[in-house]
N, C-alpha and C positions, 0 to 999 in steps of 0.2 A: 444837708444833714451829713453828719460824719460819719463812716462808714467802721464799727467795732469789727476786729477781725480774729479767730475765725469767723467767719458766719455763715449760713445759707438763704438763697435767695426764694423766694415761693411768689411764679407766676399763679395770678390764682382765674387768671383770663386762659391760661393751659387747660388749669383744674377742670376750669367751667364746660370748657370745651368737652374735654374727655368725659366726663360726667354725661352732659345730655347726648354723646356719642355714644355710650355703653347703656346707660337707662333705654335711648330709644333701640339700640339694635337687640336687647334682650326680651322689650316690650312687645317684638314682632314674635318672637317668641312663646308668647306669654308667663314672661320670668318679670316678678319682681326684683327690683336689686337691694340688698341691703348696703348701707356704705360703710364702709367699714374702717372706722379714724384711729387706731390703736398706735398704727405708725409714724402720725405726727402725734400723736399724745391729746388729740381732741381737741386740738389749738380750735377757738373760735371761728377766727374769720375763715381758714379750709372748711371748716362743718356747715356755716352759713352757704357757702359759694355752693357744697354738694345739694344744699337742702333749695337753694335758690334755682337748679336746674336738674330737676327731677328725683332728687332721692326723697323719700317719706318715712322710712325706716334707717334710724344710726347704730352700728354694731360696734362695741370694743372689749377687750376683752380684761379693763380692769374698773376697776369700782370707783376708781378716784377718777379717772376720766369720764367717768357718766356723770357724776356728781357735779362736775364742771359742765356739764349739760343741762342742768337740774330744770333750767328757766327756756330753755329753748322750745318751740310748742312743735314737738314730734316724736315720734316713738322710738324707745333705745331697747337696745338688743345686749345681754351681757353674753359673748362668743366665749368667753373661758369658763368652762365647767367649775359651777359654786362652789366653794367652800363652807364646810358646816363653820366654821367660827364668823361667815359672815353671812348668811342667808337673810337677817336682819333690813341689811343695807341692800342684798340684792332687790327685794321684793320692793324695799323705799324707793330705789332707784332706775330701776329695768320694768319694762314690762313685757318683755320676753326672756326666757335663758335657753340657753342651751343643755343639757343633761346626759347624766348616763345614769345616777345610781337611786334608784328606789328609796333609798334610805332620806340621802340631801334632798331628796324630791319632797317625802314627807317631813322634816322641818321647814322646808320653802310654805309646805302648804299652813303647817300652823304657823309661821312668821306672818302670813298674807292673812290668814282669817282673827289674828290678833288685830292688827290695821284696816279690818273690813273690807280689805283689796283681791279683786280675783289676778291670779299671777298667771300668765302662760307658758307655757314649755313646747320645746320642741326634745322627743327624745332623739338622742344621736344613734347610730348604728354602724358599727364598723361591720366595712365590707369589703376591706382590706389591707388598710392603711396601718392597721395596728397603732393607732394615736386611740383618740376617746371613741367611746359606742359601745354599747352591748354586744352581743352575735345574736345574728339572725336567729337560731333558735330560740333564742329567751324572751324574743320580741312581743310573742302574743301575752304571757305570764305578766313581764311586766308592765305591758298596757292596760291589764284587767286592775292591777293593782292601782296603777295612777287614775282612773278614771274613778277609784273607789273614794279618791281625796277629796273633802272642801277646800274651795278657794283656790282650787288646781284648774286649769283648763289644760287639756292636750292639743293644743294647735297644729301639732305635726309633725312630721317625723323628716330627718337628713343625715348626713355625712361630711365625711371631713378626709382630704385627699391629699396628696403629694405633700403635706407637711412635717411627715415624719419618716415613712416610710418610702416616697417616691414614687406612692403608687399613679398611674395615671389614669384620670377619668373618662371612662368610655361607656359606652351603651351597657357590657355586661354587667359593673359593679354597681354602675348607674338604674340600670334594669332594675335590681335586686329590692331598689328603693319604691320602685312602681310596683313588682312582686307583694311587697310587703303592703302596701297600703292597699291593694288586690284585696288580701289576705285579710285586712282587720277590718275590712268592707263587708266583708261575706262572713266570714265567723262573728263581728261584732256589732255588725250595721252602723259602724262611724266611718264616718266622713269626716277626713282630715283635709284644712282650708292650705294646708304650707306639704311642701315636699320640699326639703333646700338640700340642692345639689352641689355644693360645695363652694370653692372660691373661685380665684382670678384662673386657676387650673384648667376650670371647667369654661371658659369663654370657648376656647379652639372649637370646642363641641356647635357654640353658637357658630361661631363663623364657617364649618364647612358644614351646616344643616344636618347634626347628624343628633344633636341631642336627644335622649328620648324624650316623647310628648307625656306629659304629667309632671317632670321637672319644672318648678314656677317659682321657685326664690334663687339666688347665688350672693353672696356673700361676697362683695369685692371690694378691694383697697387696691391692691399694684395695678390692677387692670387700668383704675379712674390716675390713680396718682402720678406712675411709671411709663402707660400707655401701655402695658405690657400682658398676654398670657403667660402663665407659669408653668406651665407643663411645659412646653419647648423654649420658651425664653426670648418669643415673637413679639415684634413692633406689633402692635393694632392697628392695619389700615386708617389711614388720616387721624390717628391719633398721635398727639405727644409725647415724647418722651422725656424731654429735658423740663419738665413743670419747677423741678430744684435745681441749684447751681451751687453745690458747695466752692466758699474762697477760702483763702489764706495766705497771709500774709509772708514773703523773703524775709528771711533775718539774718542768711548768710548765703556766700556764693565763695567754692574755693575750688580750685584745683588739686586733685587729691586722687590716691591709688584707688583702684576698683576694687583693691583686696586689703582687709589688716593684716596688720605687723606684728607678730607673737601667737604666741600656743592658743587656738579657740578654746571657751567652755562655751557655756549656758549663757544665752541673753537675759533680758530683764523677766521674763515670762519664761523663761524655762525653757528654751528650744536654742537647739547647736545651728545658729545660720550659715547658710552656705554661701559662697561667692563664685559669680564668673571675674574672671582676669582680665582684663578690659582695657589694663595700661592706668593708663595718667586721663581721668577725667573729670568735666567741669561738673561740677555738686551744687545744689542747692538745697538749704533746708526752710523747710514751710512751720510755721509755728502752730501746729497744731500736730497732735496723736493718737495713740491707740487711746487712751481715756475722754478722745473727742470724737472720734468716728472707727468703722470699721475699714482699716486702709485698705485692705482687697477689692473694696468694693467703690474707691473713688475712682474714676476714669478721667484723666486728665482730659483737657478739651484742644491741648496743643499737642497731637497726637507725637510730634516728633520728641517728649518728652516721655520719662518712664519713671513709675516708681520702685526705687530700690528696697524701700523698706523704712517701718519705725521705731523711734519708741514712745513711750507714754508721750512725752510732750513735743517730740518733734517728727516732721515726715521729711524722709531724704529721696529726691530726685537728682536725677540721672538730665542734665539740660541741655550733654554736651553736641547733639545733632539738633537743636530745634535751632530756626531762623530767625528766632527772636534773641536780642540780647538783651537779656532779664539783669538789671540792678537790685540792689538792696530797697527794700519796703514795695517792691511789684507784686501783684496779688494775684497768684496763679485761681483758673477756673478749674472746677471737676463738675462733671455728670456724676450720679450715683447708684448704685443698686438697693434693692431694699432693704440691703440687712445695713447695709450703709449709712441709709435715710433714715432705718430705725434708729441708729443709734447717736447721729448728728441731731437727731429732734427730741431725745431724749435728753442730751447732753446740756445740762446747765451751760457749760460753756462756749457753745453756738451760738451766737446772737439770731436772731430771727428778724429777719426783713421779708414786708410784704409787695408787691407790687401789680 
């Protein structure tokens, strides 16, 4: 087979791995895991390979990727807070969501008892992240009120951490979550079956035993896909990391200044770039750009190379200490990060190879 380039590559024998490695070290736990596909886009064969080694629950956070789920037989989770112009589809296609507002709650629920469907929720609760949730104060109020819906179930209550705000997940904000489900225990005598404690953030917690006990869902994608927690930005013991291989292809190799010649403005996006003075160095440019991936976040895998910078369509490296002597049409490797990955597997012009 002929290899189209850009592309990235997706071991899915990584995936698998890291998968039954995060499922079963949560499971000692007693944490469900949701898997969370949002950042390949719910490509199939990655969602088969999670669902083939222990996930049971699929999280994403947009409509058209569940939809592309529609026929898989397991339960999907919509992680982006509903929109009222699409409550419709949520309820057709999720059987869980995520929430904050009373109001979208109550068209969720007439969407669902139009279709004779009971829909679950998990309401969220900000506990400090400042992204989605209620505050703790209003938490009893609006539980009285969703429990008042048809075709509502409250399945439980979570949070959402270091994706806006940076906050990091520990036993106190975490606590607050155990607090609360304390609290609608004894004011309401419900029993709520979900507590989810956030995402890939909250793994650390797993690994140095300090989670609080009552936390039983998390919500992960980089952990299974990157091999990684996100609060410090840690490898996973005996997990993968390299599961993708972004390529691309040379289209030129020149010897050329480290700096331009003439008065700087603005580049293509609007930013004044800067330059180090480096002399006369050897350059290569990669056929691919910022409308292909997020270049901050490729990590080349020949580490004596560096990226200088791009534009839309092309990436320029710096080649001139690596060992390698790179021709025209050689197809440099990268590792990636996941705003990286997000946007190489969103990108039409990625090709996608499985292996």
């Amino acid at each position: 087979m002929v290899k189209r380039y850009p592309c990235i590559e997706i071991n899915l024998n990584k995936i698998a791995h890291n998968t039954k490695l995060i499922v079963e070290m949560c499971k000692k736990h007693g944490i469900h895991v949701v898997g969370v596909t949002k950042v390949f886009c719910a490509e199939k064969p990655i969602v088969e390979t999670m669902l083939n080694n222990g996930i049971e629950l699929v999280g994403d956070s947009r409509i058209a990727n569940l939809i592309k789920l529609k026929d898989f037989n397991c339960r999907k989770m919509l992680l982006r807070i509903p929109m009222e112009s699409n409550v419709k589809s949520v309820v057709k296609y999720s059987d869980i969501s995520l929430n904050s507002e009373i109001e979208t709650i109550k068209l969720l629920s007439k969407a669902a008892k139009k279709i004779n469907k009971i829909h679950a929720v998990i309401l969220m609760i900000d506990v400090g992240d400042l992204r989605e949730g209620v505050l703790e104060e209003d938490v009893l109020n609006v539980v009285k009120d969703i429990l008042k819906l048809p075709n509502i179930k409250l399945s439980g209550i979570g949070t959402n951490l270091t994706c806006y705000g940076g906050v990091i997940p520990d036993s106190t904000n975490l606590g607050k979550l155990i607090s609360i489900r304390d609290t609608l225990k004894n004011q309401l005598n419900l029993s709520l079956p979900i507590i989810s404690g956030g995402n890939s953030s909250t793994i650390y917690l797993t690994l140095n035993n300090t989670i609080p006990k009552g936390i039983n869902q998390l919500r992960i994608g980089e952990g299974i896909l990157l091999g990684k927690e996100t609060a410090f930005g840690n490898v996973i013991e005996n997990a993968y990391n390299d599961c993708f291989t972004l390529k691309g292809e040379i289209v030129e190799i020149k010897d050329k200044p480290s700096v331009p010649n003439g008065k700087l403005g603005l580049d293509a996006f609007g930013e004044k770039p800067k330059f180090e003075d480096r002399g006369i160095i050897k350059r290569a440019i990669i056929a691919m750009g910022r409308q292909d991936i997020k270049i901050e976040g490729a990590i080349p895998k020949d580490t004596n190379i560096k990226i200088l910078g791009g534009s839309s369509d092309h990436l320029i490296i710096d080649i001139t200490k690596s060992t390698k002597l790179y021709k025209l049409g050689d197809v440099l490797e990268f590792n990636v990060d996941y705003g990286c990955l997000l946007q190489a597997m969103t990108s039409p012009y990625i090709k996608k190879y499985y292996k």
